[in-house]
C-alpha positions in Angstrom: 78.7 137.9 36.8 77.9 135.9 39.7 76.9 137.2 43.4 79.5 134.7 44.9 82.7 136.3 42.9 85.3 138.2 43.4 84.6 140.8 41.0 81.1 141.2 42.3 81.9 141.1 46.2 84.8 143.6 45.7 84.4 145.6 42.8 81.1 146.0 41.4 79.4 145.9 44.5 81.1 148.4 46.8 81.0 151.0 43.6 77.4 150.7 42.9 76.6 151.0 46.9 78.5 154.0 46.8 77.4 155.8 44.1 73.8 155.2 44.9 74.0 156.4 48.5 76.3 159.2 47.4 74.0 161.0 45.1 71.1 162.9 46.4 68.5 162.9 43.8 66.2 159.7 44.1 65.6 159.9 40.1 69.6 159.4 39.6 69.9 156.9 42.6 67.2 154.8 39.9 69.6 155.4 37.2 72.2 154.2 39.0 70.7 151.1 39.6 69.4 150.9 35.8 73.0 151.4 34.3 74.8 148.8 37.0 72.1 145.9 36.2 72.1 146.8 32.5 76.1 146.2 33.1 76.0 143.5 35.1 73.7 141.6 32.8 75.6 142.1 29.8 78.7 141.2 31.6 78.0 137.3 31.2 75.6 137.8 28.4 76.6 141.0 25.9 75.4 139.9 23.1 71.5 139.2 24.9 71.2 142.5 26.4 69.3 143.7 23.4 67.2 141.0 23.8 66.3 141.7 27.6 66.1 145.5 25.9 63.2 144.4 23.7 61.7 142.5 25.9 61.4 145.8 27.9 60.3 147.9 25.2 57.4 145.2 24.3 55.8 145.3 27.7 56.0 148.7 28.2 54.1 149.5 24.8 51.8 146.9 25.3 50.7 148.1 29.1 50.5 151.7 27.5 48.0 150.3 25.3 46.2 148.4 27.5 45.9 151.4 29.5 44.5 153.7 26.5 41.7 151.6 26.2 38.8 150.9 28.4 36.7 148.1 26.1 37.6 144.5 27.2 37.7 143.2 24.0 40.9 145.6 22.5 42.6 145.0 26.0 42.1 141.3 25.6 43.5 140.9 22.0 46.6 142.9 23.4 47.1 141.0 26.1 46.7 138.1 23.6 49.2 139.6 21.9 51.6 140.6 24.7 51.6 136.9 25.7 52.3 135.6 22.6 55.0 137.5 22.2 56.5 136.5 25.4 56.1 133.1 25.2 57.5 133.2 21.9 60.8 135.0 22.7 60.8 132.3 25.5 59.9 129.5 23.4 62.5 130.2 21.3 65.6 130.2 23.2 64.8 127.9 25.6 62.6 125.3 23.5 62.9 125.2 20.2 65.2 122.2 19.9 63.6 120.4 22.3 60.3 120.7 20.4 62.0 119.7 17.0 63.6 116.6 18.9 59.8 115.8 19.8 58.3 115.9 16.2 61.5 114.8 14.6 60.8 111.2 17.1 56.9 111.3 16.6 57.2 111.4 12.8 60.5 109.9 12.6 63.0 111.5 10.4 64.9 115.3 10.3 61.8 116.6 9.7 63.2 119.5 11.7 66.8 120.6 11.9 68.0 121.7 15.2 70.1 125.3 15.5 72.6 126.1 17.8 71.2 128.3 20.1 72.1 129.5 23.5 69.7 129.8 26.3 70.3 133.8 27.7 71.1 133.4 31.5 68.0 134.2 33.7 65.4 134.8 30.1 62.9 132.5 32.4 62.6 135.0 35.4 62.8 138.1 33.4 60.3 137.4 31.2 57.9 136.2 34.4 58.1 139.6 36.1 57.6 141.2 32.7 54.4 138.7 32.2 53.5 139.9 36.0 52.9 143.7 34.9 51.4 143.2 32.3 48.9 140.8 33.8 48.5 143.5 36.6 47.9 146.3 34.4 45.1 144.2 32.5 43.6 143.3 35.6 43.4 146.7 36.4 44.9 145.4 40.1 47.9 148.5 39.1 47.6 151.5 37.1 49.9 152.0 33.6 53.8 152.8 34.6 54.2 156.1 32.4 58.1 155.8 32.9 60.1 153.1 30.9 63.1 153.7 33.2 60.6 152.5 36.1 59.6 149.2 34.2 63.1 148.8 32.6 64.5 148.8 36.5 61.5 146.5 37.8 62.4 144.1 34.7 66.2 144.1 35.1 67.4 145.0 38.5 70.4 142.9 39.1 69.6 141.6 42.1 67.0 139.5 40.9 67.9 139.6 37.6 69.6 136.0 37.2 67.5 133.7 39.6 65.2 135.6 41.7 62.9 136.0 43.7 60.3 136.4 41.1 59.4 139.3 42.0 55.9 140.6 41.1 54.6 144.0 40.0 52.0 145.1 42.5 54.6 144.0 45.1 57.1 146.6 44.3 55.0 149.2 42.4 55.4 151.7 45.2 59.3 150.8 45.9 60.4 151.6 42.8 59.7 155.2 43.2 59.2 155.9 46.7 61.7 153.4 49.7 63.8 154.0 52.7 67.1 153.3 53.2 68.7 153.8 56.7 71.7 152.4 58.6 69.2 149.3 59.7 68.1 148.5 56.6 71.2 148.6 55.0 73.3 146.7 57.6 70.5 144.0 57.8 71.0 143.5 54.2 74.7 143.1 54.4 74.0 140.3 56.9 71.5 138.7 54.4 73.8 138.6 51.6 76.5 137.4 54.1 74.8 134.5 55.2 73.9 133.7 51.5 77.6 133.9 50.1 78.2 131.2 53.2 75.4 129.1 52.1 76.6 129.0 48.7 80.0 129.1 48.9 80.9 126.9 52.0 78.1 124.2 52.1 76.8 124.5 48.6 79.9 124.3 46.7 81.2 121.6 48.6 78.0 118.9 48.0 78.3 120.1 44.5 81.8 119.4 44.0 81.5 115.2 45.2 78.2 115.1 43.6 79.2 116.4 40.6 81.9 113.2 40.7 79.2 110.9 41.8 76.7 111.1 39.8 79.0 111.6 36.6 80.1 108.2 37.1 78.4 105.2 34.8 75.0 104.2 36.5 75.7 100.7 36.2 78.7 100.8 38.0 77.1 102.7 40.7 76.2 100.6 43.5 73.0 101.3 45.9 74.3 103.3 48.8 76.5 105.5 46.7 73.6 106.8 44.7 71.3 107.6 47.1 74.6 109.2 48.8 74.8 111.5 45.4 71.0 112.3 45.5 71.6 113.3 49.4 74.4 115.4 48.4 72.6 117.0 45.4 69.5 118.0 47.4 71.5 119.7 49.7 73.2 121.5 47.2 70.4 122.7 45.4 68.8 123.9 48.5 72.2 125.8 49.8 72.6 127.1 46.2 69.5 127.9 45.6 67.9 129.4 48.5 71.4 131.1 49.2 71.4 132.8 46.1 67.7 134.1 47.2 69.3 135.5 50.2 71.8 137.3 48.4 69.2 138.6 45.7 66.7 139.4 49.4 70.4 141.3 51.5 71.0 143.3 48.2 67.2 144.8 47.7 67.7 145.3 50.9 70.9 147.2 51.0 69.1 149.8 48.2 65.5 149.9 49.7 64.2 147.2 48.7 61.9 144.9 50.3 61.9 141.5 48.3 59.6 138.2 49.6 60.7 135.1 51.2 61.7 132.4 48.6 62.4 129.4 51.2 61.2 128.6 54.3 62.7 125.2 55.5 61.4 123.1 52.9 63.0 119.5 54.1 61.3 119.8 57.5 57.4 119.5 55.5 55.5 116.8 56.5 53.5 116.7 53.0 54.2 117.6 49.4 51.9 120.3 49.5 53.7 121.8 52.0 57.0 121.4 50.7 56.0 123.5 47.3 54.8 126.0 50.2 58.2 126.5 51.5 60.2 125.7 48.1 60.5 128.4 45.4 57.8 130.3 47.1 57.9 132.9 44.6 57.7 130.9 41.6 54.7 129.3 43.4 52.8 131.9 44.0 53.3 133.1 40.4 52.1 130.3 38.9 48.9 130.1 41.7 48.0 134.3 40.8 48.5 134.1 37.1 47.4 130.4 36.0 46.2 128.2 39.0 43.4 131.5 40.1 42.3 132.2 36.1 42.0 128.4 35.8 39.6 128.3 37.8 41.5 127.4 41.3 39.8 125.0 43.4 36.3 127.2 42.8 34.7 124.9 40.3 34.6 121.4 42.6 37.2 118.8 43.0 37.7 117.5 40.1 38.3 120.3 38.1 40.9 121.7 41.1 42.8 118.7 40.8 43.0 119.3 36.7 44.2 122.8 37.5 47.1 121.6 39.9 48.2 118.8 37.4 48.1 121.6 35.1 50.3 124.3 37.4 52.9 121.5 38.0 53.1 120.4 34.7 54.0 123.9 33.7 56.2 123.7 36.3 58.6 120.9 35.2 58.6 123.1 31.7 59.2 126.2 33.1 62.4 124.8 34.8 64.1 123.4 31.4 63.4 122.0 27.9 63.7 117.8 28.8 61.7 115.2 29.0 62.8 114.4 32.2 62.0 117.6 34.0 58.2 117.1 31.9 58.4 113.8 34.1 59.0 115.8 37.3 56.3 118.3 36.7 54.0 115.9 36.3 55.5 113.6 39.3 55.0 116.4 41.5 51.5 116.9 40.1 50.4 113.2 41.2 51.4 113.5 44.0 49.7 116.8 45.0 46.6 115.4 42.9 46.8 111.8 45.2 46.8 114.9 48.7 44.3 116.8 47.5 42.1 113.6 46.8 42.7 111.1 49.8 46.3 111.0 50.8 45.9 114.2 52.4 43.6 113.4 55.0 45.3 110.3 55.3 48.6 112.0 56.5 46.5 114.8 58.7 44.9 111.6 60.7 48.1 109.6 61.0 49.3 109.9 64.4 53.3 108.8 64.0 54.1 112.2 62.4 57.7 111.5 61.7 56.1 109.4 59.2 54.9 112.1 57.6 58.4 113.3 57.5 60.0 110.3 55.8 57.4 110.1 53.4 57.7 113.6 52.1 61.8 113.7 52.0 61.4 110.3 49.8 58.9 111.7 47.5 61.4 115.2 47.5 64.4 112.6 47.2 63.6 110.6 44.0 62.4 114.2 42.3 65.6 115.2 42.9 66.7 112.5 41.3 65.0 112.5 38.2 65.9 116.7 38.5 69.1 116.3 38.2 69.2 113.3 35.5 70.4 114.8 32.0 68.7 111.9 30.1 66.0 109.5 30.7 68.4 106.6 30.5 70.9 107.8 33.6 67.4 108.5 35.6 66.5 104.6 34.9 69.8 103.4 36.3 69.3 105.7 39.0 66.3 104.3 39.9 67.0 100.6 39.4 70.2 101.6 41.8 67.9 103.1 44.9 65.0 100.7 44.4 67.4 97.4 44.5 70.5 96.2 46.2 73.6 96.5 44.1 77.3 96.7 45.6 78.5 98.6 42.4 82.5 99.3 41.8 82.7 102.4 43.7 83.0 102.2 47.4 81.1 106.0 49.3 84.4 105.9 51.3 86.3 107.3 48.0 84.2 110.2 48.1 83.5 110.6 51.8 86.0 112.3 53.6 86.0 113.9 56.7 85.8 117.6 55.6 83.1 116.3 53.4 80.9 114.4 56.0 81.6 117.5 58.6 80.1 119.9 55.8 76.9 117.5 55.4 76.3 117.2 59.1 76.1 120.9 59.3 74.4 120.9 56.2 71.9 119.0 57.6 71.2 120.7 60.8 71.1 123.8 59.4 68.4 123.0 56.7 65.8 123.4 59.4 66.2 120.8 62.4 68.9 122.6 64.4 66.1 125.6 63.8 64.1 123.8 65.5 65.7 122.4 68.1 67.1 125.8 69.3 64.1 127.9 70.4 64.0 131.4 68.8 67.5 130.8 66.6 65.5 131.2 63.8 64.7 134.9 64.9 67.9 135.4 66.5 69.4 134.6 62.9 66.6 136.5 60.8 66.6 139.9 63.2 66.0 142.9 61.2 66.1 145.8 63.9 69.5 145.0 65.2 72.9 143.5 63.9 75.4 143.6 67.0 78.6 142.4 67.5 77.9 138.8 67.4 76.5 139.3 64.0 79.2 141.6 62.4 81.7 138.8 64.1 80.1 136.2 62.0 79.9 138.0 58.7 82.9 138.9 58.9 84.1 135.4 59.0 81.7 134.2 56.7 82.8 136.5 54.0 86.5 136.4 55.0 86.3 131.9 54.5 84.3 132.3 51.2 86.5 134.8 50.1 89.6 132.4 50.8 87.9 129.6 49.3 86.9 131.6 45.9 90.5 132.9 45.8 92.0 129.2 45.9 89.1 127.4 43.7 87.5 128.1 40.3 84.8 125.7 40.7 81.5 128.4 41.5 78.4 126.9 39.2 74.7 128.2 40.1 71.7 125.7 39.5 69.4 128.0 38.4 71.7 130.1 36.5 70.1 127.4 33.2 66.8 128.3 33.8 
């Protein structure tokens, strides 16, 4: 079930909000919120909710016996253990093929048969926040959660559920049996998710729709302008997807009491690549900097070793986000880059006084990943590539693609990524208020949802990113 449809905006929503409010006991509101993500999962996926069950029921014993035991050695082997496990159920699903593809190329031959399995919607972020307690509870940074409905919520609530935020343990520890939920709260949420539906459905829809024709086309055929006109139109898509999907996971936590982090922060308007993967995915980011980058060692153990540990993070990165070669490649592209910052290139862009420079620099580097991001093999990245390195007129003018609703959406698209943000003094909080929704802003809800709503009765087309992840 996705956030942006029907069903969800007019059914399931408005009966789970009610409910939940409507009963007085904060142990049943909890259960209500148990049932409706357990339904809402196994609404696209049925026959993986028992998998998303077991992978409850592991965590839950193992923190209990990590708990029961105060020797480092028995908590360490479990932990062991617990990660194993994890990692396994992960690998599984989302990597086995790809790793029999490997060996079957490296030692030529079937020397392993592939199977036809499908990857359970979301298993990447599910299995993260269930990685996240336990790691807290080893750490001893949270005590052992007694209650498996508590740890079966934090691991499946539906509003995170699918894509995120990642949301970590010691983050929402205390929320999950103690939050407030007033008239505030609650109408500051329906804003959130308001603005998200219009993110994905007006502007991300529409890139996805002509980019989807563009870059399906043959890459040879492609001429220059046209593909880097598809990449344009696929980074704002993932963006407006992506980060409006986070503000419909961030509106509904907030609608039921819950406070969830940021996940975007106007990544396009960084000046370095650094601080685009501080404003991009934040949550996945700081995941990967608490539970791998900080054990690694972080940057406590001199340069060189810091710089291993970041190629490291961004290489797990690229695998995290799908089983390819070619998102391998853009972990590891990311991770020179970062590596080239951290070593010279850094200082180089903090000392260079032409700061739009800065600017262009960092969308390029953002623009090519996207690229190779949204290639499905390496062959249609290489084409790509030759196409936005070199001139080539190619057999498709941009004008068959371009028209005028199109161009209108990317202008605004555009502007409202971060530079109109900017250029408007204090829109940002005007936009992001929490202590007050007046009439201007039920006045543009209300047309926001009215136009998506509109446009998801008169089109099927409704795809989320990182709904594969």
């Amino acid at each position: 079930m996705l956030f942006s449809s029907l069903v969800f905006i007019w059914f399931f929503l408005p009966v789970v909000f009610v409910l939940y409010h409507l009963v007085p006991w904060k142990s049943w509101k909890n259960l209500i919120l148990l049932a409706a993500s357990l339904f809402f999962y196994a609404w696209g996926e049925p026959k993986y909710i028992l998998l998303m069950l077991v992978s409850i029921f592991i965590n839950y014993v193992f923190g209990l016996g990590m708990g029961l035991t105060e020797k480092k050695t028995p908590r360490s082997l479990l932990l062991f253990f617990c990660l194993a496990v994890n990692l396994g159920l992960l690998g599984y699903f989302k990597y086995f093929n790809f790793l029999a593809e490997t060996v079957n190329l490296l030692l030529g031959g079937e020397r392993v048969s592939l199977r036809q399995i499908s990857l359970p919607i979301g298993i990447s972020f599910y299995t993260f926040q269930a990685l996240s307690y336990v790691m807290d509870v080893y750490r001893r940074d949270i005590g052992v959660q007694k209650n498996p409905f508590y740890l079966a919520l934090y691991i499946s609530f539906f509003p995170q559920l699918i894509a995120g935020p990642i949301v970590k343990y010691h983050d929402i520890e205390a929320q999950i049996a103690v939050r407030e939920t007033n008239l505030e709260k609650q109408a500051y949420g329906i804003k959130r998710f308001s603005y998200g539906l219009g993110k994905k459905v007006i502007l991300a829809n529409t890139f996805a729709q002509a980019a989807d024709r563009i870059l399906a086309l043959p890459g040879e055929e492609m001429g220059t302008v046209l593909t880097w006109f598809g990449v344009l139109l696929y980074a704002l898509q993932i963006y407006f997807d992506f980060s409006g999907y986070s503000d419909m996971a961030i509106g509904l936590g907030k609608m039921f009491g819950f406070d969830f982090m940021e996940n975007f922060h106007y990544p396009y308007l960084s000046a370095s690549v650094s601080e685009f993967w501080r404003r991009w995915h934040i949550s996945l980011s700081t995941w990967f900097r608490e539970y791998l980058y900080i054990p690694l060692g972080g940057n406590r153990k001199g340069l060189g070793r810091t710089c291993l540990n970041l190629f490291v993070v961004f290489l797990a990165t690229g695998l995290w986000h799908g089983a390819s070669i070619t998102f391998v490649l853009w972990g590891v592209y990311y991770g020179i880059f970062l590596v080239a910052e951290r070593l010279f290139l850094g200082n180089a862009l903090k000392k260079n006084t032409w700061k739009w420079l800065n600017h262009v620099y960092t969308m390029l580097i953002v623009l090519f990943g996207w690229m190779l991001f949204r290639a499905e093999h390496m062959s249609v990245a290489k084409d790509w590539l030759v196409n936005m390195l070199t001139w080539k007129n190619g057999l498709y003018p941009v004008g068959m693609f371009a028209d005028p609703r199109l161009l209108f959406w990317m202008a605004a698209g555009i502007l409202l990524c971060g530079p109109l943000q900017c250029l408007v003094p204090g829109l940002e909080a005007r936009l992001y208020r929490e202590d007050k929704v007046d009439g201007w802003d039920v006045a543009a809800m209300a047309g926001i949802v009215f136009y998506s709503t509109m446009l998801l009765v008169s089109n099927t087309y409704n795809p989320f990113i990182y709904f594969r992840f």
